[in-house]
Residue frames relative to the residue before (quaternion, step in Angstrom):
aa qw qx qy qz dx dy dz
X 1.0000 0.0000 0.0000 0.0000 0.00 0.00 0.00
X 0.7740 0.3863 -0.3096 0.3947 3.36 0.76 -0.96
X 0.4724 0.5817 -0.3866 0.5376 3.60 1.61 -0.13
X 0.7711 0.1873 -0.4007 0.4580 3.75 0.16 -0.06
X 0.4466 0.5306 -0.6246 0.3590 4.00 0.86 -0.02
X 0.7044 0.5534 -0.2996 0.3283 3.75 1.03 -1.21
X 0.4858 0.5968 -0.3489 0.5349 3.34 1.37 -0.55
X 0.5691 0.6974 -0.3547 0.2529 3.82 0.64 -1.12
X 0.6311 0.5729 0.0880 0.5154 2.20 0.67 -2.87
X 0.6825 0.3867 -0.3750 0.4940 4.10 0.33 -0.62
X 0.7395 0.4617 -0.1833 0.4542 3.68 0.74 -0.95
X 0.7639 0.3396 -0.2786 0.4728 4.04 1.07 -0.11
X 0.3630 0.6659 -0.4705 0.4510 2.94 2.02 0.64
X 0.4213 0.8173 -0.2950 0.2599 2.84 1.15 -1.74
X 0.8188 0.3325 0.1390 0.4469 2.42 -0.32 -2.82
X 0.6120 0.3327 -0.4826 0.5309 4.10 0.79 0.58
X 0.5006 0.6113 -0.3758 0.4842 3.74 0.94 -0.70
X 0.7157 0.4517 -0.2664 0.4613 3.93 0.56 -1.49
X 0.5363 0.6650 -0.3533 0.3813 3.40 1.16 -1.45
X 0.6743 0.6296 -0.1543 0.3537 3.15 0.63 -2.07
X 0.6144 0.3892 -0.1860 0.6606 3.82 0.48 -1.66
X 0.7418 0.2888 -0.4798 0.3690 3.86 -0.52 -0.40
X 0.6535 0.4911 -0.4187 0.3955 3.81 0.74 -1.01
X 0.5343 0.6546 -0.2928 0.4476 3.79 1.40 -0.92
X 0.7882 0.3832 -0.2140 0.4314 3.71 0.74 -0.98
X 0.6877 0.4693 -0.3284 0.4461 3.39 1.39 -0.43
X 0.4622 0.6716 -0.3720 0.4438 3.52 1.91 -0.11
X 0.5852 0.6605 -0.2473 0.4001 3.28 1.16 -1.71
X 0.6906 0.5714 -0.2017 0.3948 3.12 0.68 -2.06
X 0.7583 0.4119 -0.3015 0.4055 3.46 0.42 -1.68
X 0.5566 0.5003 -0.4449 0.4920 3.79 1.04 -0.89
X 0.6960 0.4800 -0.3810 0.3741 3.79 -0.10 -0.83
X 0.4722 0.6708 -0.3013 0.4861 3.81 1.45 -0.79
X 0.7118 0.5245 -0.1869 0.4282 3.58 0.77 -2.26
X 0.7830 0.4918 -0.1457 0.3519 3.24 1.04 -1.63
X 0.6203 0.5547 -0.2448 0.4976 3.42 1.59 -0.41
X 0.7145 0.3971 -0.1864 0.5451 3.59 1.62 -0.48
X 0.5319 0.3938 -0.3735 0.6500 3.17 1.34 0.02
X 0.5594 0.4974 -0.5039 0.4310 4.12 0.29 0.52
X 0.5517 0.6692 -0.2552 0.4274 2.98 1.80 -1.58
X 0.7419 0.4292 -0.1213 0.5007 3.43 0.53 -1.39
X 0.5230 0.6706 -0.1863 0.4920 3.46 0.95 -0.16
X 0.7394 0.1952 -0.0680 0.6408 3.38 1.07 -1.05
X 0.8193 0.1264 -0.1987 0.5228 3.85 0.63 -0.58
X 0.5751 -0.6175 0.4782 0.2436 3.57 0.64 0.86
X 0.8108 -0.3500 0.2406 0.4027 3.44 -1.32 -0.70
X 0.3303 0.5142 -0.5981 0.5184 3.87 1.63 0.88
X 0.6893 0.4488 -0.4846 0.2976 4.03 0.31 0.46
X 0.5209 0.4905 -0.3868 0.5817 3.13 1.46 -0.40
X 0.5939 0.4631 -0.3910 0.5290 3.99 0.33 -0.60
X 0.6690 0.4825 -0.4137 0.3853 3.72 0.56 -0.60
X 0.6912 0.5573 -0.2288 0.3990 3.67 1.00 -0.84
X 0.7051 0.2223 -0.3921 0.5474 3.27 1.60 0.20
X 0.6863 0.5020 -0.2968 0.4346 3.48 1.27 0.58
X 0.4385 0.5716 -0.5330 0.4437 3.73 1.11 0.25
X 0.4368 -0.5148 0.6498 0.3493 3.71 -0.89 -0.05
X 0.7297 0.4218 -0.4058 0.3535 4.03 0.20 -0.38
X 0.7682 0.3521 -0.1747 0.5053 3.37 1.80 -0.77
X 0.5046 0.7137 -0.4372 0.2120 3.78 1.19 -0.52
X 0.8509 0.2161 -0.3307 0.3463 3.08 0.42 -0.88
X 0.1985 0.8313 -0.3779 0.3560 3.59 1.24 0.34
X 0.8501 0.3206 -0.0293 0.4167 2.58 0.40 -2.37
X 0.5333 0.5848 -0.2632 0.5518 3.59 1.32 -0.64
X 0.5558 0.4334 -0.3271 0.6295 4.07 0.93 0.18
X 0.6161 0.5480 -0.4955 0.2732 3.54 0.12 -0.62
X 0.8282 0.2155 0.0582 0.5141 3.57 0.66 -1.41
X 0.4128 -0.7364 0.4863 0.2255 3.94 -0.39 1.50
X 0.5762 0.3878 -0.6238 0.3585 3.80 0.31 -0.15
X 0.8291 0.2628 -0.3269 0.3696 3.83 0.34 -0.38
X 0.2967 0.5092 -0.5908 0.5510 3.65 1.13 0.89
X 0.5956 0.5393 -0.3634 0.4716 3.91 0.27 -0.94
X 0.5877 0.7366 -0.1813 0.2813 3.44 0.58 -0.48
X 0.7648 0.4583 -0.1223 0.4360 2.76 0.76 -1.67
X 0.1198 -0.8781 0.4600 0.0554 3.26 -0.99 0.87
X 0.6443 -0.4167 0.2926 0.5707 3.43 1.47 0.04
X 0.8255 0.1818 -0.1740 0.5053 3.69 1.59 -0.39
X 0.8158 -0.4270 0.1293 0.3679 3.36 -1.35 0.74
X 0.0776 0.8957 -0.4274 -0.0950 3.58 -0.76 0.38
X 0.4573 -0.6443 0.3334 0.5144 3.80 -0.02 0.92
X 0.6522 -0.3843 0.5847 0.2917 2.79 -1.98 -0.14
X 0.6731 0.4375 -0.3428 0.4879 3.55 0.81 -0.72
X 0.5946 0.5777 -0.3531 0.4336 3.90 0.75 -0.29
X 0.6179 0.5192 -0.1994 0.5558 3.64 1.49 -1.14
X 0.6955 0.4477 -0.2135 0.5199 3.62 0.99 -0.94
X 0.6743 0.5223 -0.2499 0.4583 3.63 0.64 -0.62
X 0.5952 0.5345 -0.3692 0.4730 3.77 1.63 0.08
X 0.6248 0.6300 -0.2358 0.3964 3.37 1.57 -0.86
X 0.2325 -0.6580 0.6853 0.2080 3.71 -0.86 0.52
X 0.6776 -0.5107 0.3648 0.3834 3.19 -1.78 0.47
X 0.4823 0.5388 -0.4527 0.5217 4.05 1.20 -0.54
X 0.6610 0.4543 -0.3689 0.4697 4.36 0.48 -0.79
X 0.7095 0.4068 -0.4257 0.3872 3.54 0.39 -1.17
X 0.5067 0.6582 -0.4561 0.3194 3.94 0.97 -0.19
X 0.8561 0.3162 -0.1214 0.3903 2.68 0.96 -1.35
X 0.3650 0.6252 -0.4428 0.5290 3.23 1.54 0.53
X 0.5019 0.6263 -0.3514 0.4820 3.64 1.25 -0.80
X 0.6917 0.5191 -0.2728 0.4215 3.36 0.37 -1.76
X 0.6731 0.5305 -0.2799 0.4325 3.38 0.36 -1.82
X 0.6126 0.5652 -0.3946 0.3867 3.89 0.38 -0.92
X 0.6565 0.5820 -0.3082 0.3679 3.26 0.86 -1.62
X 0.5502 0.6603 -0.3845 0.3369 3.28 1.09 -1.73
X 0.8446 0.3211 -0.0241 0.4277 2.82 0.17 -1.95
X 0.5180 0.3767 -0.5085 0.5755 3.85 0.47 0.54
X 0.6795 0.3747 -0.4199 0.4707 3.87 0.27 -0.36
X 0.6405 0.5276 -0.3602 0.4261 3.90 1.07 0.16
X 0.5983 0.4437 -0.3748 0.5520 3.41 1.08 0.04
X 0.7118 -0.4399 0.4329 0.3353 2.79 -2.04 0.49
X 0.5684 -0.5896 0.3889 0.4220 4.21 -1.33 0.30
X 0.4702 0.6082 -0.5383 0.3454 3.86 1.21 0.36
X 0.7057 0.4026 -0.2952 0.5028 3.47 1.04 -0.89
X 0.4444 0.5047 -0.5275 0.5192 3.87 0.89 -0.19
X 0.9107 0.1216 -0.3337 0.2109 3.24 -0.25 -0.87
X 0.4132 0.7523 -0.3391 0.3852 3.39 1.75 0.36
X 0.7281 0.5535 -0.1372 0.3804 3.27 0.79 -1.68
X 0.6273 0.3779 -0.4322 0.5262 4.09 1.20 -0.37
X 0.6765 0.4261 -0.4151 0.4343 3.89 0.53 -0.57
X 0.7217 0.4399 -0.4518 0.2854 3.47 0.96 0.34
X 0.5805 0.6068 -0.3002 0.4525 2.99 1.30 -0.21
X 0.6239 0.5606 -0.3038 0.4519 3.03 1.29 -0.52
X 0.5908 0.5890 -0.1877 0.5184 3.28 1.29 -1.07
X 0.7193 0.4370 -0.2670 0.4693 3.88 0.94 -0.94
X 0.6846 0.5040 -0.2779 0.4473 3.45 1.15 -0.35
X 0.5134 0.6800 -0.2293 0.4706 2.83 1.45 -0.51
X 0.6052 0.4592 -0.0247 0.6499 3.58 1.15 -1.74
X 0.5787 0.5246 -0.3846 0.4919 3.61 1.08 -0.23
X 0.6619 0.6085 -0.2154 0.3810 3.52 0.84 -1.21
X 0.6638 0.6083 -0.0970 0.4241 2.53 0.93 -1.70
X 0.6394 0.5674 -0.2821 0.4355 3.69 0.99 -1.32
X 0.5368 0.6132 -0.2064 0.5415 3.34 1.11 -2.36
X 0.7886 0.4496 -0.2726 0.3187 4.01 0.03 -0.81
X 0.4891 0.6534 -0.2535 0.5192 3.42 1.61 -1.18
X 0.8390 0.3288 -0.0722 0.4275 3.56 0.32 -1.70
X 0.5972 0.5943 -0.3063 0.4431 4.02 1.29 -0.60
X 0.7613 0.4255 -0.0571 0.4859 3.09 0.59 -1.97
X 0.8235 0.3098 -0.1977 0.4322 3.60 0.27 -1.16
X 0.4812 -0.6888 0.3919 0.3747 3.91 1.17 -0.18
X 0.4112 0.7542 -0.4357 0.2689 3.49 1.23 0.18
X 0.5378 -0.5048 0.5249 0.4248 3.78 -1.12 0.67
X 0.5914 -0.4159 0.5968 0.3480 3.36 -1.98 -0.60
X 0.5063 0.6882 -0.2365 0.4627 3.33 1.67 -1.44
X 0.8180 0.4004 -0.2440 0.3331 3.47 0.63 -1.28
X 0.4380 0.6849 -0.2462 0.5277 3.13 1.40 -0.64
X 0.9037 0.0697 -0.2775 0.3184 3.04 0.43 -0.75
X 0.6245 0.4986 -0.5136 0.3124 3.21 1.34 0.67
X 0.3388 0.6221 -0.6156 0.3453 3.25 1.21 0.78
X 0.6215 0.5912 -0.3158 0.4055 3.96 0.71 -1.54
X 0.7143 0.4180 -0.3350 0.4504 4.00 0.32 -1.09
X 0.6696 0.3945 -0.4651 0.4239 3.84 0.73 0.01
X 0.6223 0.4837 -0.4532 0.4163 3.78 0.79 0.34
X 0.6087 -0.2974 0.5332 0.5067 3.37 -1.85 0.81
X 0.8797 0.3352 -0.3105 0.1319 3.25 -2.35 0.56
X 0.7522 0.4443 -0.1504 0.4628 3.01 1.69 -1.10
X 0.5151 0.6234 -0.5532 0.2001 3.81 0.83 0.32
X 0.2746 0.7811 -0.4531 0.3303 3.10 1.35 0.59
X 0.4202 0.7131 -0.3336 0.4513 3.49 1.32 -0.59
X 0.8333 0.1564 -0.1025 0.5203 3.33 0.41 -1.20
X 0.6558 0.4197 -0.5122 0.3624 3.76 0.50 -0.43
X 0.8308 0.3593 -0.2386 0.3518 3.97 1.04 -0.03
X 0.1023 -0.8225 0.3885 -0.4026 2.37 1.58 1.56
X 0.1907 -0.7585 0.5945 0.1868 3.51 -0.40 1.38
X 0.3256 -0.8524 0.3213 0.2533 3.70 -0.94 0.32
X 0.0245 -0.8081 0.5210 -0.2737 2.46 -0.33 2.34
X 0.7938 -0.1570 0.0236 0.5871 3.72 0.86 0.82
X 0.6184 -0.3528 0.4781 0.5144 4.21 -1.02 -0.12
X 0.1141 -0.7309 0.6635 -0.1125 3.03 -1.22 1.74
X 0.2062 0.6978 -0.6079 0.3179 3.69 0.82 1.41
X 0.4152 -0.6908 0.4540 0.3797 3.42 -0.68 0.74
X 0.6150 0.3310 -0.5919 0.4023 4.18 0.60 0.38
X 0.7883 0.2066 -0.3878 0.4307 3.97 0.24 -0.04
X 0.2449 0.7441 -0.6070 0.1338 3.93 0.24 0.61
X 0.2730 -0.8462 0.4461 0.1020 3.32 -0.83 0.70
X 0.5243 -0.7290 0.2053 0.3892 3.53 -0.61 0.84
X 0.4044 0.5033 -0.5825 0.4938 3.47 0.82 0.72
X 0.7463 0.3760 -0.3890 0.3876 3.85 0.37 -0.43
X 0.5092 0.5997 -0.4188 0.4536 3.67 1.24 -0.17
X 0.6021 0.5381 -0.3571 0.4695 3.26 1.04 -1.04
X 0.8346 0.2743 -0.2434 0.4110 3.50 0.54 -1.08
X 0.4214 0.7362 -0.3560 0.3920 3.34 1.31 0.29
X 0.5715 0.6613 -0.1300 0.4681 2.85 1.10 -1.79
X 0.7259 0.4435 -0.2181 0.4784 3.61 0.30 -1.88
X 0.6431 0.3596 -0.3567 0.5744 3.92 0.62 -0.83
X 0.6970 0.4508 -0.4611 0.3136 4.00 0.32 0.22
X 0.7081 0.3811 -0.3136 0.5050 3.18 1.34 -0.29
X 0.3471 0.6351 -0.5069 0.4682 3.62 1.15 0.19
X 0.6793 0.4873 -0.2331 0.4967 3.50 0.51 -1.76
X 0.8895 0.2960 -0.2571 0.2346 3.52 0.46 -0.63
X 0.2687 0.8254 -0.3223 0.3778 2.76 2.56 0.33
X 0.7078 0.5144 -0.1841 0.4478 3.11 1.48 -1.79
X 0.5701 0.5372 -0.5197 0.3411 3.69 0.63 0.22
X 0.6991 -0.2792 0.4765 0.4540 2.83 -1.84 -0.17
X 0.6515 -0.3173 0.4545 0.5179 3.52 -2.46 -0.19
X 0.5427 0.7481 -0.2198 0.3123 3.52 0.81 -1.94
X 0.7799 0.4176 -0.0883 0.4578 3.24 -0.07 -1.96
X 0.7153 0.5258 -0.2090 0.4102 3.82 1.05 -1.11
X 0.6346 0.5647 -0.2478 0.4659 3.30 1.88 -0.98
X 0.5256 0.5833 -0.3571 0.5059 3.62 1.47 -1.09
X 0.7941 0.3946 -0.3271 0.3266 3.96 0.10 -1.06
X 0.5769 0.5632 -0.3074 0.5054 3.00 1.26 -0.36
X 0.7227 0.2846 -0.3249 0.5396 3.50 0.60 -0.10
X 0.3661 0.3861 -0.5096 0.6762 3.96 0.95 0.52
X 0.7446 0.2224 -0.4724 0.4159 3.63 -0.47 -0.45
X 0.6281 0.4233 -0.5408 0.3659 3.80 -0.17 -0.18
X 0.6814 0.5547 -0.3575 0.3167 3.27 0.86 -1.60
X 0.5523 0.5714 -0.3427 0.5010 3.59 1.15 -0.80
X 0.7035 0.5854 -0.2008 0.3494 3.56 0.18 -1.36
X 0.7309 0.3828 -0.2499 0.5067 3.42 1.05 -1.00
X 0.3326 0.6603 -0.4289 0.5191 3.70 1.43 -0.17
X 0.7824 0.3331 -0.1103 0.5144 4.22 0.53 -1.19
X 0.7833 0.3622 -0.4007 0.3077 3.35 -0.05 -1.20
X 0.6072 -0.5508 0.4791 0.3136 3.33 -1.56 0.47
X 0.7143 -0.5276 0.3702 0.2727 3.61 -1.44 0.60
C-alpha cells in the first residue's frame, strides 16, 4: 500500500512540475510575442496599428475584436484608417494584446512570417505616403503605374464589390483598396524583389510627374 501511495505522490509531482514548465513556456512565449510588437511599434509608430487592420493575415481578425467597427460593416470596403480611427490609445493596447493571442495560435511558419510582414508593410507604407506627399502624385497615379506590372492585377480581381473596377472608371475608394492589396502583395516579396519594384515605380513615375 505504501508503495503505490509513493508511486501516486511520485507521478502528481510529475504532472504539477509538467503543468508548471508548460504554463512557464506559454508565459515566455507570449512575453517574447509583446516584446517583438512592441519593437514593431517602436520603430513604425502608429503604421503598426494601421498594419493590423491592413495585413491580409491580421485584417479581418483585427476588425472583429471591437463591435464599434463590426457595426460598421456594410457589405462594402472600408479603409484601415476608418477601423483605426475608432480606437483610443487604452484599445490600441488591447488590440496589441489580442494580436499576441492570436499570433501565439498559429503554427511557427506564421510566427516567423507575420513580424517581417508587418515590418515590410509599414515600410511599403512609408514609402507609398512619400510617392504621393512629397512628389505631388495622385493615389490614382500610383496606381496606374502598379496595374501594368506582372503580380499586381490582383488590385482589381480583389476588388471588394463596390462599383466598376475598370481602371478608366475606378473610384477613389477602390484605389484606396487597391492600393492596400498592392502593398500586401509587395509585403510578400523578398528585400531584393521589393527594391526592383520600387525602382520601376519611380522609373515609371518620373515619365508623369510634373517638373
Amino acid at each position: 500500500m505504501k508503495y503505490i501511495s509513493t508511486i501516486i505522490l511520485i507521478i502528481f509531482l510529475i504532472v504539477v512540475v509538467k503543468s508548471k514548465d508548460e504554463v512557464d513556456t506559454k508565459l515566455q512565449n507570449q512575453e517574447n510575442v509583446i516584446s517583438k510588437l512592441n519593437q514593431l511599434i517602436e520603430k513604425h509608430g502608429n503604421d503598426f496599428y494601421l498594419s493590423c487592420f491592413s495585413v491580409n493575415e491580421l485584417r479581418p481578425f483585427s476588425i472583429l475584436q471591437f463591435k464599434e467597427n463590426t457595426d460598421l460593416y456594410n457589405g462594402k470596403w472600408i479603409s484601415a484608417e476608418t477601423y483605426l480611427s475608432n480606437l483610443n490609445n487604452k484599445e490600441r493596447e488591447v488590440l496589441k494584446s489580442k494580436i499576441a493571442e492570436y499570433i501565439l495560435s498559429k503554427d511557427d511558419k506564421f510566427v516567423d512570417d507575420i513580424y517581417s510582414k508587418i515590418d515590410s508593410w509599414c515600410n511599403n507604407h512609408k514609402h507609398f505616403e512619400l510617392i504621393t506627399s512629397n512628389y505631388g502624385l495622385s493615389d490614382k497615379a500610383l496606381y496606374d503605374v502598379l496595374i501594368k506590372f506582372d503580380g499586381f492585377e490582383q488590385m482589381v480581381a480583389s476588388q471588394s464589390k463596390t462599383g466598376p473596377d475598370s481602371n478608366e472608371e475606378i473610384t477613389s475608394v477602390n484605389v484606396d483598396e487597391a492600393l492596400l492589396t498592392a502593398k500586401n502583395i509587395l509585403s510578400d516579396y523578398t528585400k531584393k524583389q521589393q527594391l526592383m519594384v520600387f525602382s520601376l515605380i519611380y522609373r515609371e513615375l518620373s515619365l508623369v510627374a510634373s517638373n
